[in-house]
KOLRO-268440 format. One record per residue (C-alpha): residue in one letter; x, y, z; chain. Coordinates in nm, 3 decimals, always signed. Layout:
KOLRO-268440
+------+---------+---------+---------+-----+
! type !       u !       v !       w ! mol !
+------+---------+---------+---------+-----+
!    A !       X !       Y !       Z !   A !
...
+------+---------+---------+---------+-----+
end
This chain:
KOLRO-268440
+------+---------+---------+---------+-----+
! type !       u !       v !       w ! mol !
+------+---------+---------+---------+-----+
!    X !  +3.695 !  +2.129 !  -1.720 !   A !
!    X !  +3.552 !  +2.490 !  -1.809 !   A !
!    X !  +3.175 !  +2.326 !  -1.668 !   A !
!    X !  +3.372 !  +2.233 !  -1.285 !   A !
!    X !  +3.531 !  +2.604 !  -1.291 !   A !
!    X !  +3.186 !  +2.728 !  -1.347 !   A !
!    X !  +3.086 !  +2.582 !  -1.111 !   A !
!    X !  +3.349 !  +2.634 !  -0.853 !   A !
!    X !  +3.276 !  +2.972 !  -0.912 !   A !
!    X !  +2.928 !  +3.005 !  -0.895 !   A !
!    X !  +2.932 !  +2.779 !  -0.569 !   A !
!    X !  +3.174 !  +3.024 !  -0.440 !   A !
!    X !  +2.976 !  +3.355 !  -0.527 !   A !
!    X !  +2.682 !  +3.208 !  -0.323 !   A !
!    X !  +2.899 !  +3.128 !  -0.022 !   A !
!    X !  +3.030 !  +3.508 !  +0.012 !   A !
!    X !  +2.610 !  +3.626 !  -0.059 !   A !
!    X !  +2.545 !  +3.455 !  +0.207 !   A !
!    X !  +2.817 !  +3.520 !  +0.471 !   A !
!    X !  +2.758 !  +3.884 !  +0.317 !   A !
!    X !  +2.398 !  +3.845 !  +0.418 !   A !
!    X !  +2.476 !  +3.633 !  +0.762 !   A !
!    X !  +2.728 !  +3.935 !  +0.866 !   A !
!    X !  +2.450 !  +4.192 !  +0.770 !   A !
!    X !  +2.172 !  +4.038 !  +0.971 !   A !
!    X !  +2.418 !  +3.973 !  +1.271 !   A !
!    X !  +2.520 !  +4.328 !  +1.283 !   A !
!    X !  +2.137 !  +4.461 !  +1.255 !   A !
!    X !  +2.113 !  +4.204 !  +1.553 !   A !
!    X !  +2.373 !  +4.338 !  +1.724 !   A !
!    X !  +2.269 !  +4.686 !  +1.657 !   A !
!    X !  +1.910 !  +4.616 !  +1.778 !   A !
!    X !  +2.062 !  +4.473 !  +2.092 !   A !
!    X !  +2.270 !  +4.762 !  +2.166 !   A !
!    X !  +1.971 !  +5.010 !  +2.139 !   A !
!    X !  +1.750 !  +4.839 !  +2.320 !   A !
!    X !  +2.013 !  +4.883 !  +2.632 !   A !
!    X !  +2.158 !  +5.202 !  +2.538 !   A !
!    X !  +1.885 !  +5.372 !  +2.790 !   A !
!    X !  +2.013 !  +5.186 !  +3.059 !   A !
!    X !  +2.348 !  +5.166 !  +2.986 !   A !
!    X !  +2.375 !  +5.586 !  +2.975 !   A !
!    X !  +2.174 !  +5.653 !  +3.264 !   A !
!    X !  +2.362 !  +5.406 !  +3.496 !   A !
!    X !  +2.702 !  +5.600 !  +3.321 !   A !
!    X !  +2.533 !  +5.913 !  +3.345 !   A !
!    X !  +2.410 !  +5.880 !  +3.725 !   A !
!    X !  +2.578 !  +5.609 !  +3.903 !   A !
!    X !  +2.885 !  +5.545 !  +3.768 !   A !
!    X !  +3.055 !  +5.866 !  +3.670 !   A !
!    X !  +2.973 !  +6.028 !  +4.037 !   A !
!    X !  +3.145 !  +5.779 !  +4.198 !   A !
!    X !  +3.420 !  +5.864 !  +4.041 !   A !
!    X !  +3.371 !  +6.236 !  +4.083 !   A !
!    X !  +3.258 !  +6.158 !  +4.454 !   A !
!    X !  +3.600 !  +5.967 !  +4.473 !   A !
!    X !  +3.804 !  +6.228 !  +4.350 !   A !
!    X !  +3.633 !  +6.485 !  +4.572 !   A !
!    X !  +3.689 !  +6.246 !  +4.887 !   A !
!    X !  +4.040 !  +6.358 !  +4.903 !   A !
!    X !  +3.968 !  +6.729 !  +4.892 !   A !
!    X !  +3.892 !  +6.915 !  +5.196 !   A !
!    X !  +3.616 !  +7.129 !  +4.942 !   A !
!    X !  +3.324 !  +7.269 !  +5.086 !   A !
!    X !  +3.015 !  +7.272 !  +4.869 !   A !
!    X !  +2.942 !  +7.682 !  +4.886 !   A !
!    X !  +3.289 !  +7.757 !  +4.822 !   A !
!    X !  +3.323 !  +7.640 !  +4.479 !   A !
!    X !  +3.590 !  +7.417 !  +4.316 !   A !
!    X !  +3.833 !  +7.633 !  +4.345 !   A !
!    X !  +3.893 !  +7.668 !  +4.716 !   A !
!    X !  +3.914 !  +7.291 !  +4.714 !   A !
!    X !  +4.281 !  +7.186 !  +4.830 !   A !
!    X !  +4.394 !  +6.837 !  +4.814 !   A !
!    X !  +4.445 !  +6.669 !  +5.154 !   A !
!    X !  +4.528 !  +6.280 !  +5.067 !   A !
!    X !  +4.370 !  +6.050 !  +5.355 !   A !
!    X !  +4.281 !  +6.279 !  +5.579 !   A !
!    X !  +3.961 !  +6.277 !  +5.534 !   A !
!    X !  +3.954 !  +5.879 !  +5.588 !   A !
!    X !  +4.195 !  +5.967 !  +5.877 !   A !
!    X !  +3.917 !  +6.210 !  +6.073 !   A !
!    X !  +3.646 !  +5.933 !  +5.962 !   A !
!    X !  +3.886 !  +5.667 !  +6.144 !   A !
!    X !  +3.811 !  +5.900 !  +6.484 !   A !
!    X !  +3.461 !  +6.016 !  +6.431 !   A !
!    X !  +3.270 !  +5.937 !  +6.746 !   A !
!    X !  +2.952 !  +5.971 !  +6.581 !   A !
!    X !  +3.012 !  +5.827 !  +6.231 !   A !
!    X !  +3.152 !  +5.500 !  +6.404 !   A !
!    X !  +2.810 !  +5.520 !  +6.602 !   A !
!    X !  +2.601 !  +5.535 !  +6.293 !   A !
!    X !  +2.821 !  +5.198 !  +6.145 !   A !
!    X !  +2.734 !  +5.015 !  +6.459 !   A !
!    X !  +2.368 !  +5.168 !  +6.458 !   A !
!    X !  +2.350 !  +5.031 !  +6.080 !   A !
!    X !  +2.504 !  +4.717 !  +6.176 !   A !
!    X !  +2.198 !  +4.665 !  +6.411 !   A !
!    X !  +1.945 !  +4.700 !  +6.134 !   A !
!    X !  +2.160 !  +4.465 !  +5.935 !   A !
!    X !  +2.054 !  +4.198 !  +6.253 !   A !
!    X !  +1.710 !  +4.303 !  +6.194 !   A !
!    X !  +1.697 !  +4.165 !  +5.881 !   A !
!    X !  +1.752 !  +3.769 !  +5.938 !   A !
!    X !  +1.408 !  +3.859 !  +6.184 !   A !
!    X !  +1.193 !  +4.059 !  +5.937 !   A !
!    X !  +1.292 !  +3.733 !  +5.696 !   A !
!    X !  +1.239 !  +3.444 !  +6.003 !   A !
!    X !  +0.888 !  +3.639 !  +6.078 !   A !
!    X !  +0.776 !  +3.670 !  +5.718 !   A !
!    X !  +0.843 !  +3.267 !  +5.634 !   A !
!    X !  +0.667 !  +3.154 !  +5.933 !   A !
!    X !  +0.353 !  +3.373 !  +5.808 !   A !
!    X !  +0.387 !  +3.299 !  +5.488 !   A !
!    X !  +0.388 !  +2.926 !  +5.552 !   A !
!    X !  +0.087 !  +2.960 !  +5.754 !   A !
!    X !  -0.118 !  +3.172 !  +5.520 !   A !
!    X !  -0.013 !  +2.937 !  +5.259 !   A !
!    X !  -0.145 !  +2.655 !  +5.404 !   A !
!    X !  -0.389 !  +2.743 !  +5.676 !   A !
!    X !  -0.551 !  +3.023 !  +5.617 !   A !
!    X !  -0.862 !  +3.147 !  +5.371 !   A !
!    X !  -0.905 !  +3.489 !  +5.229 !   A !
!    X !  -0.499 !  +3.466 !  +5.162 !   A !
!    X !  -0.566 !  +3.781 !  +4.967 !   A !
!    X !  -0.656 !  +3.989 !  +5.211 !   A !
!    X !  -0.380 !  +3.875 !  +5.433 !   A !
!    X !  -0.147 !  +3.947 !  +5.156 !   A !
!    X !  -0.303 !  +4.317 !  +5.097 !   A !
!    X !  -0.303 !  +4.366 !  +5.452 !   A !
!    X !  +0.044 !  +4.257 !  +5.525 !   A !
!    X !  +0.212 !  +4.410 !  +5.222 !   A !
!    X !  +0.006 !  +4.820 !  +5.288 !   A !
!    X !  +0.315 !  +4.943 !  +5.549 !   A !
!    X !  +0.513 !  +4.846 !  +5.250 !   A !
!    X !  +0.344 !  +5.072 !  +5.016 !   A !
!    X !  +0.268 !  +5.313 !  +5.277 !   A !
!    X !  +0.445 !  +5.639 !  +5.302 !   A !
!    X !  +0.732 !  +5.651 !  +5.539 !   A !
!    X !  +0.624 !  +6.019 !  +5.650 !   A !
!    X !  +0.316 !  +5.888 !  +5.736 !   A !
!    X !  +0.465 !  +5.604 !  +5.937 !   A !
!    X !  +0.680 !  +5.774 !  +6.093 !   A !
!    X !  +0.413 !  +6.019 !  +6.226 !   A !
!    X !  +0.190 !  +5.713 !  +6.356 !   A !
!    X !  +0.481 !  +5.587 !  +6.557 !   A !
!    X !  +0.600 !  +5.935 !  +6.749 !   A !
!    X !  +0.261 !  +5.933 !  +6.852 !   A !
!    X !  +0.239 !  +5.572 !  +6.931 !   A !
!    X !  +0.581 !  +5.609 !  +7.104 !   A !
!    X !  +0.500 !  +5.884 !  +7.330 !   A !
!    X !  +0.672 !  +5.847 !  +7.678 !   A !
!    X !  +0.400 !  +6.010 !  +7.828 !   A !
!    X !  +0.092 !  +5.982 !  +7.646 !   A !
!    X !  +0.136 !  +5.732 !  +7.392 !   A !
!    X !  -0.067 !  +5.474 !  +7.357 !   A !
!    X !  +0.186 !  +5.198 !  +7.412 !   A !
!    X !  +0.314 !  +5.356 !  +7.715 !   A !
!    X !  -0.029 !  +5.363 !  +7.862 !   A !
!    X !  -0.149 !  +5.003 !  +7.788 !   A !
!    X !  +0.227 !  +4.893 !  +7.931 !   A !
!    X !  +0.090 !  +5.125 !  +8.259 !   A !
!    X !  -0.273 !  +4.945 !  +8.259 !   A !
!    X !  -0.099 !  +4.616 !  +8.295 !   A !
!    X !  +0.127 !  +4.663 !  +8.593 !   A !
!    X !  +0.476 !  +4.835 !  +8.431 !   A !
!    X !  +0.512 !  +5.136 !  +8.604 !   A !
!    X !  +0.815 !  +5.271 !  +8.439 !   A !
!    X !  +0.768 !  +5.229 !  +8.082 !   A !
!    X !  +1.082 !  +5.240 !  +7.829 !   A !
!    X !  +1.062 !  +5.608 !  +7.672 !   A !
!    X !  +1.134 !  +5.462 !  +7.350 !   A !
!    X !  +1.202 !  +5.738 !  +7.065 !   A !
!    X !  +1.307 !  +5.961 !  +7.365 !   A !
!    X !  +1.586 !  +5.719 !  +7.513 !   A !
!    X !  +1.923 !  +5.684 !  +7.437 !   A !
!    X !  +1.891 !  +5.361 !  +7.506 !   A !
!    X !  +1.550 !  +5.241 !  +7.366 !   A !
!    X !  +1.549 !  +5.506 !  +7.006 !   A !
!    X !  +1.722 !  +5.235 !  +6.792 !   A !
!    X !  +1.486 !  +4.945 !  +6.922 !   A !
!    X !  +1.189 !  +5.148 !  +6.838 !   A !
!    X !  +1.348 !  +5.199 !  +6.486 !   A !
!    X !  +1.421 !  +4.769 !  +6.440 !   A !
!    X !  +1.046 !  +4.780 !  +6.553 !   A !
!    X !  +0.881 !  +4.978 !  +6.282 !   A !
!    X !  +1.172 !  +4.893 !  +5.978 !   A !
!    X !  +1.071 !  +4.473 !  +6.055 !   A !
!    X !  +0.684 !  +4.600 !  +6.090 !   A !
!    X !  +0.708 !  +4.807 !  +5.730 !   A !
!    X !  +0.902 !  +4.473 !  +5.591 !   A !
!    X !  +0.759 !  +4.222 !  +5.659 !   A !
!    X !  +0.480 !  +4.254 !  +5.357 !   A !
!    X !  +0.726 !  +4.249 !  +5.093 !   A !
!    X !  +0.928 !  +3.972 !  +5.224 !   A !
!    X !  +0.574 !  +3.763 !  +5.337 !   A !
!    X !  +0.496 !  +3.825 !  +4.951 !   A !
!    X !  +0.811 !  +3.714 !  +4.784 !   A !
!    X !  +0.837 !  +3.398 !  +5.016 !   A !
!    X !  +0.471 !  +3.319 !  +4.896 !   A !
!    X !  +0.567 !  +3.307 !  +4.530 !   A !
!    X !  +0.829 !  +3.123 !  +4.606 !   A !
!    X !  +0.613 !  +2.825 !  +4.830 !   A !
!    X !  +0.415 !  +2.802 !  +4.532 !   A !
!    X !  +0.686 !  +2.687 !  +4.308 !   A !
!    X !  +0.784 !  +2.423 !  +4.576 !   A !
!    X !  +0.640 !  +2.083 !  +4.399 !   A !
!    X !  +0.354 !  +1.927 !  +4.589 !   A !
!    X !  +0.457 !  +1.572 !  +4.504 !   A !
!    X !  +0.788 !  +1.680 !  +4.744 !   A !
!    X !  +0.573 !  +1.668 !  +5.032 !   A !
!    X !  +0.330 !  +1.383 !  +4.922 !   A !
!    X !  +0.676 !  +1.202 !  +4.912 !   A !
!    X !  +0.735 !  +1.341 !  +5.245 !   A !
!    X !  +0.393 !  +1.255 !  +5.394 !   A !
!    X !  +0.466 !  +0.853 !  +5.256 !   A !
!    X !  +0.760 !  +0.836 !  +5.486 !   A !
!    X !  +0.629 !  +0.970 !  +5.755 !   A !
!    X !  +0.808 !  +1.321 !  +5.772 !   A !
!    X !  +0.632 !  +1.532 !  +6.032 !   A !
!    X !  +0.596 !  +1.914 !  +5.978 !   A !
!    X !  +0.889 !  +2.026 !  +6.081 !   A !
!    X !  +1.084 !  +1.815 !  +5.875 !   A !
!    X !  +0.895 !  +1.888 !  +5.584 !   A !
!    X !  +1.015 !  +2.260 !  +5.670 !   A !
!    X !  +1.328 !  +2.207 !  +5.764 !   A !
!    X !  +1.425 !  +1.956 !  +5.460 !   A !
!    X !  +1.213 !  +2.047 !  +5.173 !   A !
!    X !  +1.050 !  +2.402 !  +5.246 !   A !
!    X !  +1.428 !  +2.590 !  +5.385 !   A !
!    X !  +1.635 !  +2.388 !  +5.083 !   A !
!    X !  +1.378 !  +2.495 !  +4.821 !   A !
!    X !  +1.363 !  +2.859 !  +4.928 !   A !
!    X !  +1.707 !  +2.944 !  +4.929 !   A !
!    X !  +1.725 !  +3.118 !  +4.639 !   A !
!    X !  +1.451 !  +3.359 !  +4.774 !   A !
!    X !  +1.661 !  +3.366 !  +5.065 !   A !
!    X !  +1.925 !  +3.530 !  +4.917 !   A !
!    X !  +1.774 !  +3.749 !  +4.713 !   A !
!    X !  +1.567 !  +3.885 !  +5.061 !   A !
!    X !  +1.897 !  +3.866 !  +5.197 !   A !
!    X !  +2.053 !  +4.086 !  +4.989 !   A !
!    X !  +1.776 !  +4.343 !  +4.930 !   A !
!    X !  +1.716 !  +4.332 !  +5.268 !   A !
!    X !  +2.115 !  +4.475 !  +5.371 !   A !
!    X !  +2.114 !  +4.752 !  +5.123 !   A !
!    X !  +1.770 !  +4.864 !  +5.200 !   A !
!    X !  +1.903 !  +4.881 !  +5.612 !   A !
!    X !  +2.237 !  +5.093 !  +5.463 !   A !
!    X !  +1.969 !  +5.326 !  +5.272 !   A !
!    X !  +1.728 !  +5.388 !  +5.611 !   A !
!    X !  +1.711 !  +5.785 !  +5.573 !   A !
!    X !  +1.363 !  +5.940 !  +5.566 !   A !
!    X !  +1.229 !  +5.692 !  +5.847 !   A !
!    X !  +1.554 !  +5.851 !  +6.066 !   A !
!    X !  +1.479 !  +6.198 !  +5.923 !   A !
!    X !  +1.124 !  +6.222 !  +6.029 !   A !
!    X !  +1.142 !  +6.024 !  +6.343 !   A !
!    X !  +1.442 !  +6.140 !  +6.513 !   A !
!    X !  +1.694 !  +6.323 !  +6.311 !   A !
!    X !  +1.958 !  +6.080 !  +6.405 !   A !
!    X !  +1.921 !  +6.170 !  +6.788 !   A !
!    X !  +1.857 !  +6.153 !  +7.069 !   A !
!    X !  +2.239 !  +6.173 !  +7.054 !   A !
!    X !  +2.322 !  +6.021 !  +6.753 !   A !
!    X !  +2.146 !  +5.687 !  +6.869 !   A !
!    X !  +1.966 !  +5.622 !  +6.574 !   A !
!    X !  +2.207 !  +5.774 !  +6.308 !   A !
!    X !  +2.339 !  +5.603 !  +6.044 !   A !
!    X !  +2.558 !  +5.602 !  +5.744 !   A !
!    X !  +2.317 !  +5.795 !  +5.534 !   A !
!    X !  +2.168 !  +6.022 !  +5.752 !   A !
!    X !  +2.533 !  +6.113 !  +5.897 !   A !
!    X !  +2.635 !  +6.139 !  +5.557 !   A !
!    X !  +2.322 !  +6.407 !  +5.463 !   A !
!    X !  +2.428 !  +6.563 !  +5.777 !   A !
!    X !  +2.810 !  +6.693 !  +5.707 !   A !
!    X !  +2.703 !  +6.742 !  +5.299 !   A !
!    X !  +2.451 !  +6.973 !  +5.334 !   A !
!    X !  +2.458 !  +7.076 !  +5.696 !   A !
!    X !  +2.761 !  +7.112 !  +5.767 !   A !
!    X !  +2.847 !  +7.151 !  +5.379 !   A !
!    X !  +3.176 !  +6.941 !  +5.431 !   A !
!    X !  +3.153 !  +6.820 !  +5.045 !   A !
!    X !  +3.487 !  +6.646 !  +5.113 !   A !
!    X !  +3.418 !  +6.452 !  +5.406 !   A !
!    X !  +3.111 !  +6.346 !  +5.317 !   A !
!    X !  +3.196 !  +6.203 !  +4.981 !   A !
!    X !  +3.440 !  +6.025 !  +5.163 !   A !
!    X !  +3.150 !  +5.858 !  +5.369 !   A !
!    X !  +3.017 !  +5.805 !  +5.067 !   A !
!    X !  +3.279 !  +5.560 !  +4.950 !   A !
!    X !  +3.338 !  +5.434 !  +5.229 !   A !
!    X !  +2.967 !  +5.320 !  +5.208 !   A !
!    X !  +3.018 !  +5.205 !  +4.860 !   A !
!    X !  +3.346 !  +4.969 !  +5.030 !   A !
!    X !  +3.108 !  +4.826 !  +5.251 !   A !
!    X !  +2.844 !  +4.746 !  +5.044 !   A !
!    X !  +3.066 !  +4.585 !  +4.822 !   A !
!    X !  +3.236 !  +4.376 !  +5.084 !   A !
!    X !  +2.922 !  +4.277 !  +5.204 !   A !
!    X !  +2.777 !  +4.178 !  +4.872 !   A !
!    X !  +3.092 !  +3.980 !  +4.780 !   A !
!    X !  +3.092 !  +3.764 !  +5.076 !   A !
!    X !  +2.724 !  +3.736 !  +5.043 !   A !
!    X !  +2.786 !  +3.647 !  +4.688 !   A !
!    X !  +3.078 !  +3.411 !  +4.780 !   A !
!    X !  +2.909 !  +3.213 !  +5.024 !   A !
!    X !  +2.605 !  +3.125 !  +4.899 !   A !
!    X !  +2.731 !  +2.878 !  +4.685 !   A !
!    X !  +2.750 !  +2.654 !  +5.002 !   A !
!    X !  +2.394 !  +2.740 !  +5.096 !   A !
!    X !  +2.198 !  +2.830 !  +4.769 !   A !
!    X !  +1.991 !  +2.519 !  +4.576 !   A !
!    X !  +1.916 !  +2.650 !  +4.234 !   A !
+------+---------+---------+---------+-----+
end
């Protein structure tokens, strides 16, 4: 009797050293774990999350940034109100909706040459160096190139359009009508690189015995694209996709250097209006509502983005 209640006991003092030691190397887990994202986790507090709540907050002020807090007076929606009946900030939403378009191109452009360079084409480095350097480039820089490539009178474009037979060139950056089209131009051109290099990676994780399978059937090329190439890159779709819409809602220095938004407000868009009343017209209110209305958008965009490509989407 005493020799089983020895070792009852003994059996249990080694159950609670080890859940003593199983709890202690769990919580130095746990601890690690949490350091390792602390960084992150602060500077996304720290940066992103606690002024949009300040930028919230201020969107239903009427403050003006040189005035200090003080003269800020609470004014509900009106802000939202004024936004509701802003000629020009409803013209940069349909502007930015237009380089939203632009992106199923820059992606439809970038798949076709990176099929080809896959496939057809030796050197594929240099293609891929060549293609991806507007990406890398400086938008300053780019933006230069183009006014002068745009030039309604002396441009280069202009003139080889006049050698051919067109004797009334589009103006391009200097129409109304033509400004935005010059901008879809040179956002797909400075693009395509990134997307041409993403959908690579992506062909190369395709399986070749898909399209040996393919090939026994007799599938021609275009339904090897169409039901093994399109399927199989639809993850890399959507991530494009996605990257693709936020970078077209964050087009500001290409806007800033090219046109400044005009010629009357024609290539403005949420961002660049949105730098405009802050710290132009220093309507701090106002343009932190902009600001979440942004954030709205992007959200809704994201969610139906999100949402829907579980119809579409082969992981």
């Amino acid at each position: 009797m005493a020799e089983n209640e020895a070792t009852t006991a003994y059996q249990s003092n080694t159950h609670k050293q080890q859940l003593g030691r199983f709890k202690s190397t769990k919580f130095k887990e746990n601890f690690a774990g949490y350091m390792f994202v602390a960084p992150m986790l602060i500077g996304t507090t720290v940066l992103i999350i606690i002024p949009i709540f300040i930028a919230l907050a201020v969107s239903f002020t009427d403050w003006v940034f040189i005035s200090g807090f003080q003269s800020a007076n609470f004014v509900g929606l009106e802000n939202f109100k004024t936004m509701a009946q802003d000629a020009p900030f409803i013209q940069s939403v349909v502007n930015n909706i237009w380089l939203i378009l632009a992106v199923p191109l820059t992606m439809a452009l970038s798949l076709v040459l990176a099929v080809v360079i896959n496939k057809n084409v030796y050197f594929k480095g240099f293609f891929k160096v060549i293609y991806f350097m507007p990406y890398i480039s400086s938008i300053v820089a780019i933006a230069i190139v183009f006014q002068l490539l745009f030039h309604p009178s002396y441009g280069p474009i202009n003139e080889f359009l006049m050698s051919i037979g067109i004797d009334n060139p589009p103006k391009w950056l200097a129409d109304s009508d033509w400004a935005l089209v010059s901008v879809i131009i040179i956002t797909v051109w400075t693009s395509i690189g990134f997307n041409l290099i993403i959908y690579l990676a992506g062909l190369q994780n395709i399986p070749a015995d898909l399209y040996e399978a393919a090939e026994m059937d007799g599938a021609s090329a275009w339904v090897k694209f169409k039901n093994i190439t399109v399927p199989m890159l639809s993850p890399t779709t959507f991530f494009l996709l996605i990257t693709g819409i936020i970078y077209s809602f964050k087009s500001f220095e290409l806007i800033v250097v090219l046109t400044e938004g005009g010629p009357g407000y024609s290539t403005s868009v949420i961002v660049y209006y949105l730098y405009e009343q802050a710290f132009e017209n220093l309507k701090s209110g106002y343009a932190s509502a902009i600001a979440i209305t942004l954030l709205g958008m992007l959200l809704v965009i994201t969610a139906i983005q999100w949402i829907g490509q579980k119809k579409w989407v082969n992981y």
